[in-house]
N, C-alpha and C positions, 0 to 999 in steps of 0.2 A: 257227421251224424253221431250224435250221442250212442254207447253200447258196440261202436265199432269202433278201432284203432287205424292209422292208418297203414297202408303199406310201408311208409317210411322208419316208421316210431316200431314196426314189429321186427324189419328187418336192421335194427340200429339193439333193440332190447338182444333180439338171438344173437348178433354179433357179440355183445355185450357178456352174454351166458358165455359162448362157445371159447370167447379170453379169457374166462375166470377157470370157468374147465383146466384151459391149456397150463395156465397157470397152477393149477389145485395138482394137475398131473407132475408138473416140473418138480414141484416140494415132494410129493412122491419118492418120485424118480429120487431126487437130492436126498430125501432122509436113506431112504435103501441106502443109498450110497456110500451115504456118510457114518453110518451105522456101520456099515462092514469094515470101510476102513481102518476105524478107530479101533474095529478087532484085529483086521491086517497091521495096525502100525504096531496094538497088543505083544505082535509075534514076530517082529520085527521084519516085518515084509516078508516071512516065507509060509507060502499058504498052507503047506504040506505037515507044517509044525503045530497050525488051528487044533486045540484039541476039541474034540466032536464033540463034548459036551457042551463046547460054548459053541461052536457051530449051530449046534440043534435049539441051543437056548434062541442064540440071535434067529434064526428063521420062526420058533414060536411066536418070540414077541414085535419081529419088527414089524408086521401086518395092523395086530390092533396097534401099537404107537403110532402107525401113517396114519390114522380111524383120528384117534384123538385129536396128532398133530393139527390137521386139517379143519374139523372141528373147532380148535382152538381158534385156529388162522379166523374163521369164519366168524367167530365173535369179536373180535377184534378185528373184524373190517378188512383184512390184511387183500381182500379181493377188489374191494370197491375201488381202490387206487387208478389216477389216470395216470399210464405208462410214463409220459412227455412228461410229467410235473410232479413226479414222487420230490419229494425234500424230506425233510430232517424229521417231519411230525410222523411219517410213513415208518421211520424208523425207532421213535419212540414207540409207536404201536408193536411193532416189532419185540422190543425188550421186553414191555410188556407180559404179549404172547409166551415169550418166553421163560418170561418168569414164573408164569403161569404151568407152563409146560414142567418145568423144574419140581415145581411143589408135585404133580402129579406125579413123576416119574419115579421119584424119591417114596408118595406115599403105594404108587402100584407095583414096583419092582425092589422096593426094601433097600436097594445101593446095597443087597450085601454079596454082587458077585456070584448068583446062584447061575442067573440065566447068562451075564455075558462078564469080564473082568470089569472093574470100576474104573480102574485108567481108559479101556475103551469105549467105554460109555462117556466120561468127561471129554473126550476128543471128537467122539460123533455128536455130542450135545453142541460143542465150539462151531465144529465146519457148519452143521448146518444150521447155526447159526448164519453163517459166513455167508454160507449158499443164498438164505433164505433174503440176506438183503443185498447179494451180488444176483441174484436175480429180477429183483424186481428195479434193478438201478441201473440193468445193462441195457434195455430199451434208448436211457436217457443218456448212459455214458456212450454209444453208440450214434446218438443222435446228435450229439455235441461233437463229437468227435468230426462225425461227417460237415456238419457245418463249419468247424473250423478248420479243413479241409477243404471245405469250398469255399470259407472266406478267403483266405490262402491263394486258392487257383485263380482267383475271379479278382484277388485287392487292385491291380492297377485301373482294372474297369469301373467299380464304385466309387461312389463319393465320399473322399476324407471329411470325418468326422473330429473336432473335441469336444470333450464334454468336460463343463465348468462344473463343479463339485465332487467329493469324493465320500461323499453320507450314503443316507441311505437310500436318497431318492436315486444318487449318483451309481450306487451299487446295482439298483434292481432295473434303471438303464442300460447301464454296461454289460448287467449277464443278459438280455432281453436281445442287445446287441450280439453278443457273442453265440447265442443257440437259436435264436428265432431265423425259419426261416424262410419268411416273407421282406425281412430289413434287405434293401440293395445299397445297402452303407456301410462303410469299415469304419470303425475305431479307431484311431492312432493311436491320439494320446488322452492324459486326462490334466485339469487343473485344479489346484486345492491350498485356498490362504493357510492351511494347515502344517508347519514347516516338519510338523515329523510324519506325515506324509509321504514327504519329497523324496525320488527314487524309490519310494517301493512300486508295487503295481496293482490295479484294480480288476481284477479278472481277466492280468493276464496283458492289459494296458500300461504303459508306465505313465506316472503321476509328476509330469515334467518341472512343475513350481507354480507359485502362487500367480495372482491377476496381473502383475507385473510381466511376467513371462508370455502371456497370450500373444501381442506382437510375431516374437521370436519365435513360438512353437508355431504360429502358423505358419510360418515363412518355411520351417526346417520341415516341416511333417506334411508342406503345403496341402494345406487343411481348405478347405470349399464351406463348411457348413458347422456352425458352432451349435450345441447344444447346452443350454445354463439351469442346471439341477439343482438349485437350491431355494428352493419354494419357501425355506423359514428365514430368507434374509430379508433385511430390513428394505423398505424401498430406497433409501437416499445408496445402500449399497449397492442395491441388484441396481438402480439407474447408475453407478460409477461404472459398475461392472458390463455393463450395455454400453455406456461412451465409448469404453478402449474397445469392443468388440465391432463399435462401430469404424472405428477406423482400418482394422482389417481388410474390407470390402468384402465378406464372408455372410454368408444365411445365415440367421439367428432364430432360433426358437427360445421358449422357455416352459418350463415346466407349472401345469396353471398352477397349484398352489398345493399346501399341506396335507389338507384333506385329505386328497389323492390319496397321499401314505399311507392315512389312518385306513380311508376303506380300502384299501388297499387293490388303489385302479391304475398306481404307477405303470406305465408303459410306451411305447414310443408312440403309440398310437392315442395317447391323449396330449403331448406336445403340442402349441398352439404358437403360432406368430406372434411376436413382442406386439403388445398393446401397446398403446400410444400412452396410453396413462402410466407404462416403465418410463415412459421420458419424462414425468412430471416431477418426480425425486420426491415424494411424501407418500407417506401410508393412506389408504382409503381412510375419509371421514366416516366417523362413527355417529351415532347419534340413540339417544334413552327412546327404544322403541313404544316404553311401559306410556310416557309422556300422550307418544303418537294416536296410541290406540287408545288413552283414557278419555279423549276429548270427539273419537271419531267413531267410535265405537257406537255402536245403536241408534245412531245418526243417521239422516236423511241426506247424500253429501250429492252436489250435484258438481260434473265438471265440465265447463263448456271447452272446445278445442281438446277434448276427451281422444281422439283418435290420433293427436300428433305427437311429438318425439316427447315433451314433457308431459301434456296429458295422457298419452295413456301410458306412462309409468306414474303417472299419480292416480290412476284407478290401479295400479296394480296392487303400489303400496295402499294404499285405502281398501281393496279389496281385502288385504292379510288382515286389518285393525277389524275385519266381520261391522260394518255399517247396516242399519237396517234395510235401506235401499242406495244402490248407487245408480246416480242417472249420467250417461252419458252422450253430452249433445256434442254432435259437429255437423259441418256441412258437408264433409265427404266423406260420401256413402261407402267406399274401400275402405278408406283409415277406421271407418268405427264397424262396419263389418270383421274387419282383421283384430279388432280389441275386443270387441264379441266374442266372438269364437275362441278366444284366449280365455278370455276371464270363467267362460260358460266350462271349458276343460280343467281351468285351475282350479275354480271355486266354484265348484257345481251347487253348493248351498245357497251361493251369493243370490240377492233377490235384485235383480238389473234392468236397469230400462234405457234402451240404447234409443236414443231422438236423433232426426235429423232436420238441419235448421241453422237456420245464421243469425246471429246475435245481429246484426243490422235488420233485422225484422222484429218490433216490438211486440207486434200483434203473436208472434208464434213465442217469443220469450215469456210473457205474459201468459199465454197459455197452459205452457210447460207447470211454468213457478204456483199458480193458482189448483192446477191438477196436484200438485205432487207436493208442493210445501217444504220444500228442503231447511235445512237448517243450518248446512254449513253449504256457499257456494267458491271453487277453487277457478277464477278464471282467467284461464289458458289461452281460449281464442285469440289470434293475431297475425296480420300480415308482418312478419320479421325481416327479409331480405332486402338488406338496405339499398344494393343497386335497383334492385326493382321497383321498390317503394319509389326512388330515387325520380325513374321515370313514369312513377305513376301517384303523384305526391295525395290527390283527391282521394284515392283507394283507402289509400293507408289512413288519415282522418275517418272515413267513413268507416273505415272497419276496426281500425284499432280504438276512436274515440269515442264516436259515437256508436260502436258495440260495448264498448264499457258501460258509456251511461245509459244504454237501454240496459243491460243487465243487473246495474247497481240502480236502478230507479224501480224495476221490479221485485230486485231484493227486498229494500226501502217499504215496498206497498205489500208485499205479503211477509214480510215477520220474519226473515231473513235471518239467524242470528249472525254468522261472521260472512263477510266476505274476503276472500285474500285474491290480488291480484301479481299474477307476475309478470312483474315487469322487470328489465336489463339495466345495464350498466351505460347504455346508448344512450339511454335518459340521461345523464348528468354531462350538462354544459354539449348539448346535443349538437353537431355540424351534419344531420343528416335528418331526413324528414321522416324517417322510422324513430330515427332518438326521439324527436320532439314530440311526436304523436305518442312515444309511451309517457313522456313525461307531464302531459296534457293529462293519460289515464291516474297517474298518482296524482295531481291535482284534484282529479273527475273524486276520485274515491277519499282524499282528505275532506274535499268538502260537505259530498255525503256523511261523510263521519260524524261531521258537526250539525246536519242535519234530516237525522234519523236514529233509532234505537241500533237499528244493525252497524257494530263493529268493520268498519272497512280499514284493510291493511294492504300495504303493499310490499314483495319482497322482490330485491333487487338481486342479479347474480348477472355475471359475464359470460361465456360462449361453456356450452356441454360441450364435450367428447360424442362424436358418433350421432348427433342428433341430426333432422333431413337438412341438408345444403350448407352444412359444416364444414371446416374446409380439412380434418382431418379423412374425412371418403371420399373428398376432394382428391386429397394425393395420393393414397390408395388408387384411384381409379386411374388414376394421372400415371403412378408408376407400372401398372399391372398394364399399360398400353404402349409402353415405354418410352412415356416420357413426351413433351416438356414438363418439368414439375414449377407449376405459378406461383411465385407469390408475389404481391402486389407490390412493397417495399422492402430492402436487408435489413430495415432496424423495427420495422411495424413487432409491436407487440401486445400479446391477450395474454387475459386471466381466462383458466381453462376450469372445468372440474366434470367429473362424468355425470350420464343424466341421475343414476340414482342416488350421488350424494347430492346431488342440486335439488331432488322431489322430495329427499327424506330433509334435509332440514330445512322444505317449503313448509311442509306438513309440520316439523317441531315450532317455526317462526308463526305458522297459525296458533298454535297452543300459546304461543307470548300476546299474542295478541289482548289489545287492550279498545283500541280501537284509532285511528288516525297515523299508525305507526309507518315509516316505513324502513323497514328490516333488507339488509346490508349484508349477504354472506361474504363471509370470509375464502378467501380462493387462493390462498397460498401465493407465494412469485408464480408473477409475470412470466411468461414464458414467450421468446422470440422465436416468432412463427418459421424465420428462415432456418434454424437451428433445428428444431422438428424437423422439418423437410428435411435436410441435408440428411439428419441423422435416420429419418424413416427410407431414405433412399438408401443406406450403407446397412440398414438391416434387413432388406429386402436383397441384399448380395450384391449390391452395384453401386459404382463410383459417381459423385454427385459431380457434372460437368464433362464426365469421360464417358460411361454408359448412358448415364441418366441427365439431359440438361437440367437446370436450376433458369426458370426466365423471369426476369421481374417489371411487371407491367404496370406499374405504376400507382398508387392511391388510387381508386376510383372516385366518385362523386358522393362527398360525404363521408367518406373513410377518415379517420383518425389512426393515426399514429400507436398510441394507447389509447385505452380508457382510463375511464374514473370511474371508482362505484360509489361515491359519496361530493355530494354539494358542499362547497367550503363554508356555505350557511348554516347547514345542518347540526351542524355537528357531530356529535358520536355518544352513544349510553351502551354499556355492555347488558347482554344477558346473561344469565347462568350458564349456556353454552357459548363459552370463550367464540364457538365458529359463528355466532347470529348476533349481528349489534344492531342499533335502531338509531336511525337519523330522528331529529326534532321535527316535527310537522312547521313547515314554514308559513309564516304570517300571509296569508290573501283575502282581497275584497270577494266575497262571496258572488254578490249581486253583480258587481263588473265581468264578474268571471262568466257566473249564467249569461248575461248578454252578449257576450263574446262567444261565448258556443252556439246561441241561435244565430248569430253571424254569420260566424264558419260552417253552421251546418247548410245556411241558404246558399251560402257561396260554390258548397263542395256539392248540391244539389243542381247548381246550377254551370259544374262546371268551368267553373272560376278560374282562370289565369292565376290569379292572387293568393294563391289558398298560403305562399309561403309567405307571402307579408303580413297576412292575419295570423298566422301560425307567430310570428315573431313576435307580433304584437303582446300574442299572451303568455309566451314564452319566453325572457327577458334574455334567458342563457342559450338561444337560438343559434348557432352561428351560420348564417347562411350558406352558401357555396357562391362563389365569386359569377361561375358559370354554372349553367343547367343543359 
């Protein structure tokens, strides 16, 4: 209730007073003290020799100078201090105060020895000095002291720690380590590419050698749990610096990144599990946000498959570019419930219209587009899981093809301007019936290109990071149960990239758009899935085949080896971003092609045994599966 405090906030504020008190008293107490001393040191420690007139002086004035002192303290904060975490700035205030104090004393007391000698005044000015910042630093040098005392009694019981860097993120770890006392961790040692460095120590740690050394220091310091504190290293480093750590068979953390520093959130307790994108060895792609938002911006954007791993990070990013309305359709009512309630917290401005509906229904697509008129549509919707599809080849046509062309035939009829579709790298020279069926949709949307005003593109990318049924939460879950960890084949290899570099240069490959295109991201090396695995098992603490098995069960139906993200037909055209190129729209009969989808659509209506030999039919680079 408003006009009342609670019990807690009153009892936390008096506590609050009754330390500043105890406090205000102790400098008291300290200046008395220190005041008389400096007349006792005056008279060379014999009290008896004090001539009374400075006796009498010093009892005059030492009363109002505690009046002032304190005063003093009190504008310059010197009470607000938190005991545990005074530092270096608590003691600038300090000087300060004191300089402050100085200028006073000099203009209230003349310095000419009337009330006490001036050697004794320069000596009780110093202590309590002295006093004033050995009291407010004895709480924390007390509190250190006990914890490295208990780190002490307690080290064989906790978990050996190194920690990789010796900066600064490395520093405000280590003392975090050293006085916090909720850590049930010891320090050993520390590591640092820095060779003048080497042999000294970091709070107390010694600084054993560069990334070379990690092996050996674990072994001598038998180390359990590595911590890597260098958030401003490049990624092709911090991944070299993660292989050797991986061999270890030691817990790996890392520190999430720079910022931290800046706001200064550095602590053990924002530490995070190596991301799987440390194994990728490049820096996050970047991409001209200005591009993003000039063409999305006060836009009608509509995203179907709005609630799944790419769509709804592409209503996120669209939401930040302020569109005038975002509409978001899917068929499941969780996934766009949970993008709701996100976006309605992030962008409370944003004006949203969350649908539900499946793009294999014309009549509710047509509804949608005729209400709302969009002007850019991003479509997401798709059955992806290739074993799935695999056994269920009709689905995947009916949802993946024929939800395109209701979608791109509605665009078509209400004034549409772009459409972009995403499609994978499964499309090119396709051996599985989810490839073929997207490569069917960049057909579906070239052809429309060529007849209709709306702009259809298509952009192609290889497997996200973290996205649903990926096989990196795959092994994650794989390892966190302990194990067997799957992978299909030792040489099987993907292009990986995370979801928001895959949705922000979806949205720049829209801005290329021209119309018929289809856009090619660039995804860095290949990356062999067995080599993740091994390596996310050895950062997880455990040995790949000794703790943890590695089982490999084979290709499944339709699996490939690698990918390709480009047709050898196609060709290649760069854009202005070196990371989005554009294949040539390939030569097709229009009219054969429409015949052939009322084909397939009767067939997959009818439950067709065949749908894969019609599938072939119009899909040249089909490659079947021997068996189904």
């Amino acid at each position: 209730m408003r006009g009342f405090a609670s019990p807690k906030r009153n009892l936390w504020s008096s506590f609050a007073a009754s330390r500043a008190v105890m406090v205000a008293v102790l400098d008291v107490l300290a200046t008395v003290a220190c005041y008389f001393f400096g007349l006792w040191f005056r008279y060379d420690f014999v009290f008896q020799d004090i001539s009374s007139a400075h006796l009498e002086g010093y009892l005059q004035a030492i009363l109002p100078w505690c009046v002032i002192t304190v005063c003093v303290f009190l504008v310059f904060r010197l009470y607000n201090c938190i005991w545990a975490f005074v530092s270096t700035s608590e003691v600038f205030r300090i000087v300060g105060a004191y300089a402050v104090l100085a200028v006073l004393g000099v203009s209230i007391f003349h310095f000419d020895g009337a009330f006490m000698p001036r050697s004794s005044l320069v000596v009780g000015f110093v202590f309590s000095f002295l006093c004033t910042v050995g009291i407010r630093f004895s709480y924390r040098l007390l509190r250190t002291a006990q914890m490295q005392f208990a780190h002490i009694a307690h080290a064989g019981e906790l978990k050996r720690v190194m920690l990789i860097g010796a900066g600064d993120a490395g520093r405000a770890l280590a003392n975090e380590f050293m006085s916090s006392a909720f850590i049930r961790e010891n320090l050993v040692c520390v590591i640092d590419d820095n060779p003048v460095k080497h042999g000294k120590q970091l709070c107390g740690v010694p600084i054993v050698g560069g990334r070379d050394k990690i092996p050996e220091a674990v072994r001598q310091y038998r180390v359990r749990k590595i911590i890597c504190a260098i958030p401003s290293a490049s990624a092709a480093s911090r991944k070299q610096i993660l292989d050797i750590c991986a061999t270890t068979g030691c817990e790996v953390q890392t520190l999430p990144g720079i910022y931290q520093m800046v706001n200064g959130e550095v602590s053990v307790s924002k530490l995070r599990q190596v991301d799987p994108q440390d194994l990728l060895g490049r820096d996050p792609i970047r991409v001209d946000l200005e591009q993003i938002v000039g063409y999305v911006s006060g836009k009608m954007v509509m995203v179907t498959g709005g609630g799944g791993s790419i769509g709804s990070e592409l209503c996120r990013q669209i939401a930040r570019a302020k569109p005038a309305l975002l509409i978001v359709f899917d068929i499941y009512e969780n996934n766009a419930y949970d993008i709701q309630m996100e976006l309605k917290r992030a962008h409370p401005e944003l004006r949203l219209e969350v649908l539900i509906g499946s793009v294999r229904n014309m009549a509710r697509v047509e509804s949608i587009l005729s209400a709302w008129h969009p002007d850019l549509i991003f479509h997401a919707a798709a059955h992806k899981h290739v074993p799935l599809m695999e056994d269920s080849p009709n689905e995947a046509i009916k949802n993946n093809v024929f939800g395109t062309w209701n979608v791109a035939m509605a665009a078509a009829k209400y004034g549409v301007s772009r459409f972009v579709l995403i499609s994978t790298d499964k499309a090119v020279n396709p051996t599985n019936i989810m490839g073929a069926s997207k490569r069917l949709c960049e057909m579906v949307v070239q052809m429309m290109n060529r007849r209709s005003e709306t702009e259809f593109v298509a952009v192609r990318f290889g497997n996200v990071l973290g996205s649903n049924g990926s096989v990196i939460p795959l092994f994650k879950k794989q390892i966190e149960t302990g194990g067997p960890v799957t992978v299909t084949h030792p040489d099987i290899i993907r292009y990986f990239m995370t979801i928001p570099e895959a949705v922000s240069l979806v949205l720049q490959a829209g801005y290329y758009a021209r119309g018929g295109e289809i856009f090619v991201l660039d995804m860095g090396e290949p990356v062999k899935i067995d080599t993740m695995a091994r390596n996310l098992i050895r950062l997880s603490g455990y040995e790949p085949d000794v703790d943890i098995k590695v089982e490999y069960t084979g290709l499944r139906p339709g699996e490939k080896l690698y990918e390709e993200l480009l047709m050898q037909e196609e060709g290649m055209q760069d854009t202005d971003n070196k990371l989005i190129h554009i294949g040539r729209p390939i030569e097709m009969d229009d009219e054969l092609f429409c015949r052939q989808l009322e084909r397939l659509e009767r067939a997959c209506a009818e439950e067709s045994p065949d749908i894969r030999e019609l599938v072939a039919q119009m899909v040249p680079t089909y490659k079947r599966p021997e068996k189904v």
